[in-house]
LUMSEMI-652702 format. One record per residue: residue in three letters; y, z, x of N, C-alpha, C in turn. Coordinates in steps of 0.1 Angstrom, whole numbers, plus 5000, padded with zeros to 4 digits. Example, Ala and Ser with C-alpha at 12.3 -4.5 7.8 and 13.67 -1.06 7.14 Angstrom:
% residues 2
ALA494350785132495550785123496750785132/SER497850715128498950715137500050795129/
END
This chain:
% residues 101
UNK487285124743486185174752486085324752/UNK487085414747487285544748486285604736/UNK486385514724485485544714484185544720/UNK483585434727482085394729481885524737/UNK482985584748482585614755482285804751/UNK482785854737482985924734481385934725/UNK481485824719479885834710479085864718/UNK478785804729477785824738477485944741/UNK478585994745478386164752478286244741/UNK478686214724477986344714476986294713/UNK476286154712475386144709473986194720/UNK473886154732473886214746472986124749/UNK473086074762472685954770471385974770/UNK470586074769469286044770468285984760/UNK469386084749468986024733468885854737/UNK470185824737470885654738469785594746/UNK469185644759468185594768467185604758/UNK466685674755465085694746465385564735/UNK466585544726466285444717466485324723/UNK467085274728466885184740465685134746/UNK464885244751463385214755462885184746/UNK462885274736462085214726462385074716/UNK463585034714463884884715462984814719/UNK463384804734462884704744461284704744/UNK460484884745459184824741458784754727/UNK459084764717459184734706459184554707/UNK459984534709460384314713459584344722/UNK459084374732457884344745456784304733/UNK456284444730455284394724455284324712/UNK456084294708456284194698455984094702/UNK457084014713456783904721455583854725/UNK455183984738453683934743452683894730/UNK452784034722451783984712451583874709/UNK452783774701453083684696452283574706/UNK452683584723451983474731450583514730/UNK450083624731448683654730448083574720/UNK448283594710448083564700447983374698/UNK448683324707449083134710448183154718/UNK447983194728447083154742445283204730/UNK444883314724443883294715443683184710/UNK444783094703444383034693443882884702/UNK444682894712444282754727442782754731/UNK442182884726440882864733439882744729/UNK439282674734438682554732437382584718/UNK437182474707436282504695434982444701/UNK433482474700433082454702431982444693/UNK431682344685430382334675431382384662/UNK432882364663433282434646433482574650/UNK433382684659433382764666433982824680/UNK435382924677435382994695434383054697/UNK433283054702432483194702432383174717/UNK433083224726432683194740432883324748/UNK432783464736432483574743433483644748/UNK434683604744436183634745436583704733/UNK436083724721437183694710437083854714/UNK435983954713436284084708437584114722/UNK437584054733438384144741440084034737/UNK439983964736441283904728441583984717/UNK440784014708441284094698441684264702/UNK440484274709441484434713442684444721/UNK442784354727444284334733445484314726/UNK445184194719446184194705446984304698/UNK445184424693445484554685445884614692/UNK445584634706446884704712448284674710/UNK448684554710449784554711450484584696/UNK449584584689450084564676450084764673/UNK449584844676449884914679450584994683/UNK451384934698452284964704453184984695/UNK453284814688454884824680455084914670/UNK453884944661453485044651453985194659/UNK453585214673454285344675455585334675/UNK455985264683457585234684458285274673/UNK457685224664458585164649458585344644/UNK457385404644457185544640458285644649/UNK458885594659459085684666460485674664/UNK460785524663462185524660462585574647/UNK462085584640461985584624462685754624/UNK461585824631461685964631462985984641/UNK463385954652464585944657465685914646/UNK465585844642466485794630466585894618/UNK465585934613465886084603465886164606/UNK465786204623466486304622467786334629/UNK468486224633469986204632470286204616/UNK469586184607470286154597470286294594/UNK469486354596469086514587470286594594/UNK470686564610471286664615472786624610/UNK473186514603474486494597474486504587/UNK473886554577473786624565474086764568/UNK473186834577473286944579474786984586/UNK475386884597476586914599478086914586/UNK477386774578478686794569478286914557/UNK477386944558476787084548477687184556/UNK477387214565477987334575479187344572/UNK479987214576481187184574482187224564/UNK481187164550481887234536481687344536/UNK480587434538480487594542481987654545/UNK482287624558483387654568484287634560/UNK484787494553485987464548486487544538/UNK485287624529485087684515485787814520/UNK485587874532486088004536487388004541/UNK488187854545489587884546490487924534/
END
């Protein structure tokens, strides 16, 4: 527990909070989407045809969500390289420092 609790605080809780939220919206809109997307396909055929004046706002709802997850994914992504960048740069530093003892 001393480790978890040690990661947490270099890595810093707000960080940890931010990827976390962005998780969670990320499966949200995954999820909803996915039901959005069941409850469209439920809409009743009429003549070989949905056309009952729904679809464009079913579909902009959808591309929202589909969206959402597209930011999400962008955001974590960039979260993610640039933890990676800053531990390159710390074990760069590091050999720096070591080079001078």
């Amino acid at each position: 527990m001393d480790v978890i609790k040690a990661y947490f605080s270099a890595a810093g809780y707000s960080s940890l909070a931010f990827v976390v939220l962005l998780l969670t919206g990320y499966i949200a809109c995954r999820t909803v989407g996915q039901w959005w997307l069941g409850e469209w396909t439920e809409d009743p055929i009429v003549n070989g045809t949905r056309t009952d004046g729904r679809k464009s706002m079913r579909l902009g709802v959808f591309s929202a969500f589909v969206v959402g997850q597209g930011i999400m994914t962008v955001k974590f992504d960039l979260l993610y390289y640039r933890a990676r960048l800053c531990q390159r740069y710390y074990q760069y530093s590091d050999n720096i420092l070591k080079s001078y003892e």
